[in-house]
N, C-alpha and C positions, 0 to 999 in steps of 0.2 A: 239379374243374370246369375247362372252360376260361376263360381271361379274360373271353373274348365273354359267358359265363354267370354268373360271378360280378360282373361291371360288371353286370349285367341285375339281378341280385340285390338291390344294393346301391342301385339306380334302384327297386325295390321297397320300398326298408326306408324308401327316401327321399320315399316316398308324391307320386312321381311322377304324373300322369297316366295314365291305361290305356293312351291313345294313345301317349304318350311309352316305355311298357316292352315294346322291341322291338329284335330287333338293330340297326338303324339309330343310336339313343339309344347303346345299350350301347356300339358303335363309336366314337360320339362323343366318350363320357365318357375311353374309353383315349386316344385322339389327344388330348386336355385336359389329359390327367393324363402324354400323351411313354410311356405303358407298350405293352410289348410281351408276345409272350405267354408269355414266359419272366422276366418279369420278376416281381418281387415287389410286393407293394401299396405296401413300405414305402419301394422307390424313385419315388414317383408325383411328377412334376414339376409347377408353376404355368406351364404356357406359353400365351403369348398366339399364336394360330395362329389364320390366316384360314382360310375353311370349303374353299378350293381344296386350302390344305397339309394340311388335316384329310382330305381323300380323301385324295391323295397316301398321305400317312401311313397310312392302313388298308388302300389297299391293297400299302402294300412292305412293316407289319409285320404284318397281319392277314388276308392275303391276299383280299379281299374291293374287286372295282372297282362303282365306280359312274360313271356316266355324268358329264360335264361337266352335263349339264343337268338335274343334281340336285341343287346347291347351294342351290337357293332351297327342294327339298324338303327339306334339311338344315335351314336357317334357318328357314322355316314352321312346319316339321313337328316340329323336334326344340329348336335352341337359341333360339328366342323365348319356347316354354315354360319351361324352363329356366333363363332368366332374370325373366320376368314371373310365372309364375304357382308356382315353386319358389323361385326366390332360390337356384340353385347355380350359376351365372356369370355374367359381368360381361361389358360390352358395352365394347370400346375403353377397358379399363381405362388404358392409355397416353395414351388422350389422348379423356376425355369430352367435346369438343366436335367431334370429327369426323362428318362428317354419316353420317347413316341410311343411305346409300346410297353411301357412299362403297366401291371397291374392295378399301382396305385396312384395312375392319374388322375388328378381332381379336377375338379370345373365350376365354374364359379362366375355371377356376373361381376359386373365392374361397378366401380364404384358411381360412376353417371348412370347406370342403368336402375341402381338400389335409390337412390335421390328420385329421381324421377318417377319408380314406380309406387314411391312414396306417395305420392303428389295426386296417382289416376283418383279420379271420380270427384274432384275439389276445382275449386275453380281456375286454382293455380296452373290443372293440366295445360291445359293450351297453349299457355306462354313457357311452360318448360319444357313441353314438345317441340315446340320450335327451334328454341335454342340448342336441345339434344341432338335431332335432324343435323346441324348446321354442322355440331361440334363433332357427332360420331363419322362422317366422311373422315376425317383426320385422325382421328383415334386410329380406325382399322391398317393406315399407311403405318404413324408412329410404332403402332403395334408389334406389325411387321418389323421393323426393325429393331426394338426392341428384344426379341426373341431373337433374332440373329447374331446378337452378342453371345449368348451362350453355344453357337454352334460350333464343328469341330471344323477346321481347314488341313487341305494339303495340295502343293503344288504339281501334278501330271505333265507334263509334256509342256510347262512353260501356263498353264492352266490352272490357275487356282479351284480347283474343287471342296466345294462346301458339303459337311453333312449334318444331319438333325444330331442334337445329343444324344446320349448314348452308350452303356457299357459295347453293343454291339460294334458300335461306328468307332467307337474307339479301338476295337478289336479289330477293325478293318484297316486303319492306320495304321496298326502295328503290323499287319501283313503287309501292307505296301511300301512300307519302311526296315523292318527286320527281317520279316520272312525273305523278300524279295533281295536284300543285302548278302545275305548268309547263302542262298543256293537259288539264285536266276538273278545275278545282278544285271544279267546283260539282256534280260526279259522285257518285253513292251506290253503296258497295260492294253489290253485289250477292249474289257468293260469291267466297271465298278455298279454294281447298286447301293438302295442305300435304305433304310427302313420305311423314311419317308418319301422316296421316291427313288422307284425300283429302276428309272432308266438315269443313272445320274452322272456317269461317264461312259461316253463310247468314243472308241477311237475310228472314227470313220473313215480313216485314209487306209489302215489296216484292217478294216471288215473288207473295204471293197478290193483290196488286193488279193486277199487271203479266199475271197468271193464268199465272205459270209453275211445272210442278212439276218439282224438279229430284231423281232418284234417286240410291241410292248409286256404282251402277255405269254414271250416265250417262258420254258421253261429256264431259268439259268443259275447256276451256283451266283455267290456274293460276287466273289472274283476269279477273271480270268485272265490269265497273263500267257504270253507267248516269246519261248525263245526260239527262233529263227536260228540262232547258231548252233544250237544242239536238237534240233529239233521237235522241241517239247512243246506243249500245251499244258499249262497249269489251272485244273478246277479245283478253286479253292472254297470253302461253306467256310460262313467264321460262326460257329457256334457259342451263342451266346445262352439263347433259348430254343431256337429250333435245331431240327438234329443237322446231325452229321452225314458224312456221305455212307448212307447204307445198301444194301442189296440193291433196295427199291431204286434209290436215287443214281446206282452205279449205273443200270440199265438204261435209264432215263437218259443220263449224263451221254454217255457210250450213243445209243441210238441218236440223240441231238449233234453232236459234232463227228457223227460219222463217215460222213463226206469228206473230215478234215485228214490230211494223212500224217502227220504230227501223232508223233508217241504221247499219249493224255498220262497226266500225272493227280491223281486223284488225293487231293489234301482237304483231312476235317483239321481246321486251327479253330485252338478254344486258348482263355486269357491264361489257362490253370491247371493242375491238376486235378484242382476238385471239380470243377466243370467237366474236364477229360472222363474222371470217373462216373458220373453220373451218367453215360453217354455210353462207354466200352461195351457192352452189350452190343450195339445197334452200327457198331465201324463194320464195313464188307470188308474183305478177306482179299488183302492186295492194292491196301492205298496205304497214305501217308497219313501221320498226326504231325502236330506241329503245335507246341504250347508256345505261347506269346513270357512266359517269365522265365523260358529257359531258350529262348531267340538262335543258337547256335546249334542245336540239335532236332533230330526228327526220328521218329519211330516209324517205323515201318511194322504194316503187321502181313503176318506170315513169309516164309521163305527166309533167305538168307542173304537174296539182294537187295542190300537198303542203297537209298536214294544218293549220288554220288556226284562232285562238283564236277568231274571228267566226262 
C-alpha cells in the first residue's frame, strides 16, 4: 500500500470518525508524524507543525496541493476532531496558553500515538492497538482538563465564566472589570462571547425581559452590557485582531438592536495604543475608544460630547 493508504488504515484501527477516514486526515497524520512515502513507519517523528507547513509538507512530499483557503478545512474538518473527540494530538503542545486563534498554533501527535505508530506493520501491532484503544478513552477526558488549567476565569452574576486563552479573552476581562468599573458600574452583562465559543454568557432572565432573542449565528459585538438606570446599551468589540466598530459594523449593530429603545453606546476597546493605531482608520465617526492600559479614560471621536458618568 501506499502511505496515503496505510495512514488511512491506521485512522481506521484508531476508530476515527467516518468523517475524519479520508485522504485529507490520512495526509495529515503523515505531515504529524514528518513521514514521507518512502519512508518506514518506524522512522515516524513528534513534530509540532502549524496547519500552513502541514500543506506545504504534503504537497512537496506527497505530491498532493490544496488551496491556501483550506486550512480552516484542515482544522474543522480533520484536526479538531483528532484532538477532541480521538485524543491523538495536542493543540500548542509548546505552549498551552497560546490563544485559539493565534497564527502560530502548532499540532502535534502525542506521545502514545508516535510509540504505536512505530509498531504498524510488525507483529507487535496488535497487542499495542489494544492497549492504546483502552488507554486513549482516558487521555481525551485528562486532556480536557488539562487545557483547562491555562484558561482565563471571571465571576458574572454569582457565575463563574470560563474562557479559552488569549490576548483577546484577556482583553475581555479587562472590559468587564475596568471598563465596566470606570463608566457603567451599575451596567448588567447582558452577553459575553468568547473566541472559542461565541455563545459563552447570556443572561437569560434579561434577554427575556428586555424581549430580546439572541441566536447562535446572530450577528453581535464581544460584549454587551445594559444600564437600565441611565438608559444605555453598551456594544462593545474588544479588538485584539479583528476590527473595531466601523461604518460597516455601526449599521449592522444599529439595525440589530433596533427594536431596543435604550440609547447604544458604541465602544472599540483595544489593550493599547499601538493596537488603537493600527486600527484609527477603520473607527466610525460617533463611537467610543476605550484602551485597556489607561482604564479611566475614553476617546470619543468627533463632536464635543464625550461620554459622561451623569
Amino acid at each position: 500500500m501506499t502511505k496515503i493508504l496505510e495512514a488511512l488504515d491506521i485512522l481506521k484501527q484508531f476508530n476515527v470518525p467516518k468523517k475524519q477516514q479520508n485522504e485529507r486526515s490520512a495526509l495529515a497524520l503523515l505531515a504529524l508524524l514528518s513521514l514521507k512515502e518512502k519512508d518506514s513507519w518506524k522512522d515516524s517523528k513528534k513534530t509540532l507543525i502549524r496547519v500552513h507547513d502541514m500543506m506545504v509538507f504534503i504537497k512537496k512530499e506527497h505530491n498532493k496541493t490544496y488551496a491556501e483557503n483550506s486550512r480552516e478545512t484542515f482544522r474543522r474538518q480533520t484536526l479538531h476532531q483528532f484532538e477532541k473527540e480521538v485524543g491523538i494530538v495536542e493543540r500548542n503542545a509548546d505552549d498551552p496558553s497560546r490563544s485559539t486563534t493565534s497564527p502560530n498554533t502548532t499540532w502535534s501527535v502525542t506521545d502514545d500515538v508516535l510509540e504505536i505508530v512505530k509498531t504498524y506493520g510488525t507483529s507487535n501491532w496488535g497487542q499495542n492497538l489494544h492497549k492504546f484503544l483502552k488507554k486513549i478513552k482516558r487521555t481525551v477526558v485528562s486532556y480536557e482538563v488539562e487545557r483547562s488549567k491555562n484558561k482565563l476565569s471571571i465571576i458574572l452574576d454569582d457565575t463563574t465564566v470560563t474562557f479559552s486563552p488569549g490576548k483577546h479573552n484577556e482583553l475581555q476581562i479587562g472590559i468587564l472589570n475596568n471598563f465596566r468599573k470606570n463608566f457603567c458600574p451599575d451596567a448588567e452583562v447582558l452577553y459575553v462571547g468568547d473566541t472559542a465559543h461565541k455563545m459563552l454568557y447570556l443572561n437569560e432572565a434579561l434577554l427575556k425581559e428586555i424581549n430580546l432573542k439572541i441566536k447562535k449565528h446572530d450577528i453581535l459585538p464581544d460584549i454587551v452590557l445594559l444600564d437600565r438606570a441611565k438608559d444605555r446599551l453598551y456594544l462593545i468589540e474588544a479588538v485584539s485582531s479583528h476590527g473595531p466598530v466601523s461604518n460597516k459594523r455601526l449599521i449592522e449593530l444599529n439595525e440589530y438592536f433596533s427594536k431596543l429603545h435604550y440609547k447604544k453606546i458604541f465602544v472599540s476597546a483595544f489593550p493599547d495604543f499601538k493596537e488603537f493605531k493600527r486600527h484609527v482608520n477603520d473607527i466610525a465617526w460617533e463611537t467610543e475608544v476605550w484602551l485597556s492600559e489607561i482604564p479611566n479614560h475614553m476617546i470619543h471621536f468627533n463632536g464635543d460630547k464625550f461620554l459622561k458618568m451623569e
